[in-house]
Structure formats: structure tokens, C-alpha cells
C-alpha positions as CSV (number, residue, x, y, z in Angstrom):
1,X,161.5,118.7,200.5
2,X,164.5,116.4,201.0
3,X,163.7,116.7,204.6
4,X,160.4,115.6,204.2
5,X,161.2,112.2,202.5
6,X,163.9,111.7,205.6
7,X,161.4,112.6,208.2
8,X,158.6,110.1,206.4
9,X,161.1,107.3,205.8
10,X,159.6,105.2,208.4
11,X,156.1,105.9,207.0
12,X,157.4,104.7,203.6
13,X,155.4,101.5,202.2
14,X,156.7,98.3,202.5
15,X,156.4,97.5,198.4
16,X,157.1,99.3,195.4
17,X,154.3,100.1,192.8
18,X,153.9,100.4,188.9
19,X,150.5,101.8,187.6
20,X,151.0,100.3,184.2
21,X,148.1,101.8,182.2
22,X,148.2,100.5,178.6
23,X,145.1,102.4,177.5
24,X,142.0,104.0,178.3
25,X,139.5,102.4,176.0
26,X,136.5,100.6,177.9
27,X,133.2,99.3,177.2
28,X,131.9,100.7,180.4
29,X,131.4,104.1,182.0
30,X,132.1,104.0,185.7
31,X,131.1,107.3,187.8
32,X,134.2,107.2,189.2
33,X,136.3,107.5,186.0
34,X,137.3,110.1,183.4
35,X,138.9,108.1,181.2
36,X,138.9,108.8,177.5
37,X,136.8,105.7,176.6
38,X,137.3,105.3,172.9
39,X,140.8,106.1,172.8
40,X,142.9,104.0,171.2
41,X,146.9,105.3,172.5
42,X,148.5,102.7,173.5
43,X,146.1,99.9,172.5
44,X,148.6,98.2,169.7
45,X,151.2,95.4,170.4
46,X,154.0,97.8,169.9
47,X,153.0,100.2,172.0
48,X,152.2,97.4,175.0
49,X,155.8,96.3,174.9
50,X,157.8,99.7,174.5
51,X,156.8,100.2,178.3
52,X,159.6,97.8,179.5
53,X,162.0,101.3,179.4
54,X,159.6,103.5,181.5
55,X,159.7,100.1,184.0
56,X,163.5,99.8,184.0
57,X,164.2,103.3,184.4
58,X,161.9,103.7,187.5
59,X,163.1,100.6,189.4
60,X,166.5,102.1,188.9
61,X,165.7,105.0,190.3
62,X,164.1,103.9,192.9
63,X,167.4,102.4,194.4
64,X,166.1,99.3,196.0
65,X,164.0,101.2,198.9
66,X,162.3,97.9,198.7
67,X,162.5,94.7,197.5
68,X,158.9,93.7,196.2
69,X,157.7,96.2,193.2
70,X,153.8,95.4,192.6
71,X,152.3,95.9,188.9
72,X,149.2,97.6,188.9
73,X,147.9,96.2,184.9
74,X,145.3,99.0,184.9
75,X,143.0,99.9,181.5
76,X,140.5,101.6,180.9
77,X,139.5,97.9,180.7
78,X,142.4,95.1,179.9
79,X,139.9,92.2,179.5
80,X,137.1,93.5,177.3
81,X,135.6,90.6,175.0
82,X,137.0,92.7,172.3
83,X,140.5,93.0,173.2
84,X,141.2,88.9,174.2
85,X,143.7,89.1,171.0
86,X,146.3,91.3,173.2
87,X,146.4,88.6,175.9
88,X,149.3,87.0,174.6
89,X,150.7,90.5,174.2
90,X,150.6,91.4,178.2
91,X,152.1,87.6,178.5
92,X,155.7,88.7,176.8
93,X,155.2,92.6,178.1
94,X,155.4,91.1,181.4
95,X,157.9,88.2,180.7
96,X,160.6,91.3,179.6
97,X,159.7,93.2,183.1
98,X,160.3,90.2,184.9
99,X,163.9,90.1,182.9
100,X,164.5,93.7,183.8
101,X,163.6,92.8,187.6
102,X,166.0,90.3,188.3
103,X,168.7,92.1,186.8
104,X,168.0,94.9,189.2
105,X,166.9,92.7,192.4
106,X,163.9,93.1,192.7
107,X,161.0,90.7,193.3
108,X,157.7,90.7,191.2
109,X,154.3,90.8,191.8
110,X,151.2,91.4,189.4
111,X,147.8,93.1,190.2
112,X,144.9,92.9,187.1
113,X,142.6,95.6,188.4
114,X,139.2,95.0,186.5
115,X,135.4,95.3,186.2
116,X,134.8,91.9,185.9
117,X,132.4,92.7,183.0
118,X,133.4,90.0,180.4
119,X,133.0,86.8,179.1
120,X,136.1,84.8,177.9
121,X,136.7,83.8,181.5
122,X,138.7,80.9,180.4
123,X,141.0,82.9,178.1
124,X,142.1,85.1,181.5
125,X,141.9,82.2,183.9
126,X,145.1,80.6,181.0
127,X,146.2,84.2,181.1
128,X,146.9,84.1,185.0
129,X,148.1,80.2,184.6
130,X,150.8,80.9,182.1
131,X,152.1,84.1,184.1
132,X,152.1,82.1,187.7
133,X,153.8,79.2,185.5
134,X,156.8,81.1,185.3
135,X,157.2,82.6,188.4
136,X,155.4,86.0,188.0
137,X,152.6,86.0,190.8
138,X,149.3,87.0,188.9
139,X,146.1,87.8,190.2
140,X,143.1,90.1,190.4
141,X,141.3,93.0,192.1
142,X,137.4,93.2,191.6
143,X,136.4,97.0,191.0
144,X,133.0,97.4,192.5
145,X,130.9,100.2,192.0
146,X,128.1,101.3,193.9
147,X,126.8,103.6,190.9
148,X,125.6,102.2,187.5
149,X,127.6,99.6,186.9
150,X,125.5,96.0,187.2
151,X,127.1,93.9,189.8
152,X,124.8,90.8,188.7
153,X,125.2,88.6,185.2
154,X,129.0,88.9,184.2
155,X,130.0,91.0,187.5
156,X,128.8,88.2,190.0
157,X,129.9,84.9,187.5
158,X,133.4,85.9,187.6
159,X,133.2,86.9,191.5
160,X,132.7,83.2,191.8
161,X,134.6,81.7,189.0
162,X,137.7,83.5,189.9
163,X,137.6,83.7,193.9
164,X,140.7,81.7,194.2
165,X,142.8,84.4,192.6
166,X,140.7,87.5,194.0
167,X,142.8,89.2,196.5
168,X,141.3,92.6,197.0
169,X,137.4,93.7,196.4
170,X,138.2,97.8,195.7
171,X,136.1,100.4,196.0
172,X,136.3,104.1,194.9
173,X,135.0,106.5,198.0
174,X,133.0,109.2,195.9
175,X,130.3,111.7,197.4
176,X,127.6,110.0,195.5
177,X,128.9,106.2,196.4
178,X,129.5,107.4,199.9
179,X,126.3,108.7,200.2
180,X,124.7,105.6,198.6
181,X,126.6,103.3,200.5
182,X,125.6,104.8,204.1
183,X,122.2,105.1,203.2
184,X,121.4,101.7,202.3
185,X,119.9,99.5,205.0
186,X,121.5,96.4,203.2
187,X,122.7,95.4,200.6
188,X,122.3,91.6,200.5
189,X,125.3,91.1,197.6
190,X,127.8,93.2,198.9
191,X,127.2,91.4,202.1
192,X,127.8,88.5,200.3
193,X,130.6,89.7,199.3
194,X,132.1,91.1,202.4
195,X,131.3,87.8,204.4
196,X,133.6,85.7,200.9
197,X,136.4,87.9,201.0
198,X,138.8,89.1,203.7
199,X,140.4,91.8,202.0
200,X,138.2,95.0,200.7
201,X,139.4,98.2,200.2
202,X,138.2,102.1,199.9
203,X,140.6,103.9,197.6
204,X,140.4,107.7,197.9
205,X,139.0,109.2,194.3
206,X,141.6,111.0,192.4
207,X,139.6,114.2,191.1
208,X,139.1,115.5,187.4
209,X,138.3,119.1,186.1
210,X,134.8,119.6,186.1
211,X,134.2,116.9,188.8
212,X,134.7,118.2,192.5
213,X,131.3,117.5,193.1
214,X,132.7,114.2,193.3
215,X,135.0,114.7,195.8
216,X,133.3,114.0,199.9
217,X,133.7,117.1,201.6
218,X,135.8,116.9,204.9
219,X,132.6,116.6,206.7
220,X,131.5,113.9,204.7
221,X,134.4,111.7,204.9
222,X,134.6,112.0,208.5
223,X,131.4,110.3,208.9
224,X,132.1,107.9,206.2
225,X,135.2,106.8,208.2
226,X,133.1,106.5,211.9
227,X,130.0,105.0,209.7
228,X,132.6,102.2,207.8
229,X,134.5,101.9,211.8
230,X,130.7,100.7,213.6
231,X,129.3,98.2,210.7
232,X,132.1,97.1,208.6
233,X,135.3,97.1,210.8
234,X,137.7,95.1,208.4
235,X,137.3,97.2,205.2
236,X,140.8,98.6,204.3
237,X,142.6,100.9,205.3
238,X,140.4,102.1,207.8
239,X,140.5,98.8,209.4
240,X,144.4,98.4,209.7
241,X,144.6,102.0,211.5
242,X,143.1,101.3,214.8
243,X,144.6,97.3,214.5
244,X,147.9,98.6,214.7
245,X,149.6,100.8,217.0
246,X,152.2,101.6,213.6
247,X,150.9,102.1,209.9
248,X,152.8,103.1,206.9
249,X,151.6,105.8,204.9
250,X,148.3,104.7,202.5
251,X,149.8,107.0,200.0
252,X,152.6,105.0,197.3
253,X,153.8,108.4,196.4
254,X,157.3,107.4,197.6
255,X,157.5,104.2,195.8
256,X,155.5,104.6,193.1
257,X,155.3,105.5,189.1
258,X,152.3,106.0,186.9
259,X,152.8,105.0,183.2
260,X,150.3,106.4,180.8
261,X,149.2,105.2,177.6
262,X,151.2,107.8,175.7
263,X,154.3,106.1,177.7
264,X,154.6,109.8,179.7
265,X,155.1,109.5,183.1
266,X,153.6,110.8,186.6
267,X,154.3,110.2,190.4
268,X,150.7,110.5,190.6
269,X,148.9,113.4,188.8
270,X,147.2,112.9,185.7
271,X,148.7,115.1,182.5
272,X,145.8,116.7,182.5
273,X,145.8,118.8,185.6
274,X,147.0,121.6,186.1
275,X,148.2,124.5,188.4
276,X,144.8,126.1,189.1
277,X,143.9,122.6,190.3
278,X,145.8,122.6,193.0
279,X,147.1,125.1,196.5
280,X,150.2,123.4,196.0
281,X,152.5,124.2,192.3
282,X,152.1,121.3,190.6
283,X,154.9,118.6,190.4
284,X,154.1,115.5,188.0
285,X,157.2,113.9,189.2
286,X,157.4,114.3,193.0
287,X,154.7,114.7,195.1
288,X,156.5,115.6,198.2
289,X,155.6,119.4,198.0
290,X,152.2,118.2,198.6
291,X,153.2,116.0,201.4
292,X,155.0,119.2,202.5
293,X,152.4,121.2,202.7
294,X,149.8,118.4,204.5
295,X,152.1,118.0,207.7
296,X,152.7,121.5,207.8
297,X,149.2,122.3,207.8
298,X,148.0,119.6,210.5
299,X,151.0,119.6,212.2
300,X,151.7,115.9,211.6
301,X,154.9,115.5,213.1
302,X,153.7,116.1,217.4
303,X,150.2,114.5,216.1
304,X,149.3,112.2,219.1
305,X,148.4,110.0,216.3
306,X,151.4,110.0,213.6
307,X,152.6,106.5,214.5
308,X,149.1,105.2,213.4
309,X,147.7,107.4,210.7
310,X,148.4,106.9,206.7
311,X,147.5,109.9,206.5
312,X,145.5,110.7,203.2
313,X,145.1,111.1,199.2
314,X,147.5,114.3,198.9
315,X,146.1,114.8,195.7
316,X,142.6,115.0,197.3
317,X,143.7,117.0,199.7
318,X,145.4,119.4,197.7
319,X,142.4,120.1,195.4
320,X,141.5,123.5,195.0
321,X,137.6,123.1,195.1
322,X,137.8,120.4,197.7
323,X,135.3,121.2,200.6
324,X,137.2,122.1,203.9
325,X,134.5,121.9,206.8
326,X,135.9,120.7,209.7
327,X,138.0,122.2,212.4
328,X,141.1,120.3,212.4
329,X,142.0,117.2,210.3
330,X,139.7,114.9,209.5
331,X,142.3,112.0,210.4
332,X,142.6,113.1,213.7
333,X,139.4,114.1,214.1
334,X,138.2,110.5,213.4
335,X,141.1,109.0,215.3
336,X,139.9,111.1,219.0
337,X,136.2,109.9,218.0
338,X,137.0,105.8,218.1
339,X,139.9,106.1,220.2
340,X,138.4,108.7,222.6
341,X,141.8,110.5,222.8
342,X,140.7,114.2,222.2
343,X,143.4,116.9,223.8
């Protein structure tokens, strides 16, 4: 597996990453998460600031492959009306990180992913002030969800209110969204929204038990990929692949920690899962047996295409109950069909 992380070192992202998730209570239910929305681990003060060891411990081991380490600030949902009275509570969790980071070298910047579903707008906009203040680089990603969620009232206030600090509009590629979002002729706000913003975003969904309907099939996410390539060119990271003739890997796995509520710990995968979920044993802490197992599969190494591809979600891939209808893989696949280099 050690080879595997010497042969992908090129590949390796540019920046670190910390998914700091203080808790998964949220006022909302998005189709695209399984969070345990009334819980309350890891919702109190003390529990906030004991994360600073989890943060330390991770940047030391990750040996300063990099010198920018992004914070993911991740919920459930951080900015909830309700929960305005732990603002100044992520203020000092992040002014101890930032301690930690220049003792180790490291350079910090902070990502609030959100639903944009509140009201105290000026209570986050002082939030984001005081942290850029002091030299910790704040600002926000805008979840959008094409299923249930309202995108109008709060949703589209905020869009405009905080476009300034807005650098990513992210999206969660589920069967149902997909669907959704190739069948619509228009959709006049989310044109809106791609003509404001330069910087939108398809994350792959993560799966949960009981939900693999939720996961596109192969076949599906191949003409996903072709269908976002013809009408909406620029949306990441589909759009960065045929830019450039060299792309690191979308996957963080190499750089990257998750911290849970309970202050546990994961490369990636979610305590929850377990070894039925996956072809691969399971591996909280490394992930490479996965990426192991994907290049050995597609042969990724003499892949006409491995300078450009990021390859994909591992996870994803790895899932049991995932659908597997296509001939080959469905990067390269997608690659010969805009490039037009088939064998």
C-alpha cells in the first residue's frame, strides 16, 4: 500500500484538509444527508474546544506534505438561529488551531460549509470579520440542493448578502438530483446563480446503509459527466479535467482527516460503516487499500488518461450495492467521449 502512496505522490493535492464536524444537529433535512439530526454530541462549549488535540495530532502526522491545511467547519448545521450563542465559541476553537498551526508551519485557511437557511446574518457576517481580523482566512460554501430544500426566502437573501465571501456554490451528485438536474429545461435561479459565481462544484455523495438507491449507477454518472461537459462547462471538477493537461487527484484521502462529533476520527468513512459495505476490508484510517484496489481494477497506471484524471470518490466506488454498468471505467469512458481518444 506504501507503493501506492509513492506511485500517487504526484497526484497528491496541493492543500491539506480538516473536516471539523462539531455536531450533527440541524433544523433541516437534506436528501443527501444521514445525519443524526437531533443529536446533541458535541454541541457544548467544551466539547467544541477539546478538538484542538485531534487538529494537532493530524497536522503532525501529516509531516508537512503541504503547506496550506484548509478547515472544513462542517455541522449538521453550524449557523442555525438557535445555535448563534456558540459563535463566539468557534471564534477561540479556531484561535487555538491557529496557535497549533504556526508552531507546526503550516498556513490556515477556513471553509463554513452551510445551508444558508438562517437569519442572524449580521451575527456570521461579525463572525467572519473577527476571524479575517486576525489573520485566519474565513469564508463560505453555499450547499445547494436540488431536492427539498427551498432555495428562495433565507437561501437566496444570504446568496446576496454574503457574495463577497462565497467562494464555492456545492452541490451533492445524487441519483435523484442528477436525474432532476438533467431533466429540467431551466432553471432560471440556478442560472442566476451560475452566471454570479465562478466557482461551483459537484461533490460525489458519500453513501449510507439503507441508501444505495442514492448512489448514480456507472451509467448514470457517465451521462451526468457528458450532460454537465455540453451546457455547463465550468462546474467543478469536471471542468478543470479537460482544462488541464495535469490534475491532482479530486480525492483528499492523502491529506485529509475527518473529526466527528464524538472527537473519533476517520480518513474518510463514517463510524458507521462497516465491512459488508464495502469489496474492499474496511480501513477508517487509510484509505489507500481502496485506492489500491481502483487502479488495479482500471489499470490506472498505462491509462492514456492518468495525467488528467482525479480519478473518483473511492468510497463510492468501493460500495458494495453500487451499480456497475459500464464496460470499462466510467472516467475513461467519459474522457474518449469529449476528447475523442478511444484505443
Amino acid at each position: 500500500m506504501d507503493t501506492t502512496k509513492i506511485l500517487l505522490e504526484n497526484k497528491r493535492p496541493l492543500i491539506g484538509e480538516i473536516e471539523l464536524t462539531l455536531f450533527e444537529n440541524c433544523h433541516l433535512n437534506c436528501s443527501f444527508c444521514h445525519h443524526d439530526k437531533k443529536s446533541h454530541v458535541g454541541i457544548t462549549p467544551k466539547e467544541i474546544l477539546s478538538k484542538t488535540k485531534q487538529v494537532e495530532e493530524f497536522l503532525v502526522k501529516l509531516g508537512n506534505h503541504v503547506d496550506t491545511v484548509q478547515i472544513n467547519m462542517v455541522g449538521g448545521e453550524l449557523f442555525q438561529d438557535r445555535m448563534s450563542h456558540l459563535y463566539p465559541t468557534y471564534l477561540e476553537l479556531l484561535i487555538r488551531i491557529k496557535a497549533i498551526y504556526d508552531r507546526l508551519g503550516y498556513s490556515i485557511q477556513v471553509v463554513w460549509v452551510t445551508s444558508f437557511q438562517f437569519k442572524k446574518r449580521e451575527l456570521v457576517q461579525g463572525l467572519l470579520d473577527d476571524l479575517n481580523a486576525i489573520d485566519i482566512p474565513s469564508n463560505l460554501i453555499a450547499s445547494y440542493d436540488f431536492e427539498g430544500r427551498p432555495t428562495k426566502g433565507s437561501y437566496a437573501t444570504n446568496v446576496d448578502y454574503f457574495a463577497d465571501r462565497i467562494i464555492s456554490i456545492n452541490m451533492v451528485a445524487t441519483t435523484e438530483s442528477i436525474i432532476k438536474f438533467m431533466g429540467i429545461e431551466t432553471d432560471d435561479y440556478f442560472d442566476y446563480l451560475y452566471a454570479k459565481f465562478d466557482n461551483f462544484f459537484f461533490d460525489d455523495y458519500i453513501p449510507d446503509k439503507g441508501e444505495d438507491h442514492q448512489i448514480p449507477s456507472d451509467s448514470l454518472y457517465l451521462s451526468f459527466m457528458k450532460y454537465l461537459y455540453r451546457k455547463y462547462p465550468d462546474i467543478a471538477p469536471y471542468g478543470d479535467l479537460i482544462k488541464n493537461d495535469n490534475n491532482k487527484m479530486h480525492c483528499m484521502s492523502l491529506n485529509k482527516v475527518t473529526i466527528f462529533p464524538d472527537n473519533s476520527t476517520s480518513n474518510c468513512r463514517w463510524d458507521r460503516y462497516t465491512d459488508d459495505d464495502f469489496n474492499t476490508p474496511l480501513n477508517r484510517s487509510d484509505n489507500t487499500s481502496m485506492m489500491t484496489s481502483f487502479m488495479d481494477e482500471y489499470g490506472c497506471l498505462s491509462c492514456r488518461h492518468f495525467d488528467r484524471c482525479g480519478f473518483r470518490c473511492y468510497t463510492q466506488w468501493d460500495w458494495t450495492n453500487r451499480v456497475r454498468d459500464t464496460p470499462d471505467c466510467v472516467m475513461r469512458m467519459w474522457f474518449d467521449s469529449v476528447l475523442g481518444t478511444e484505443a
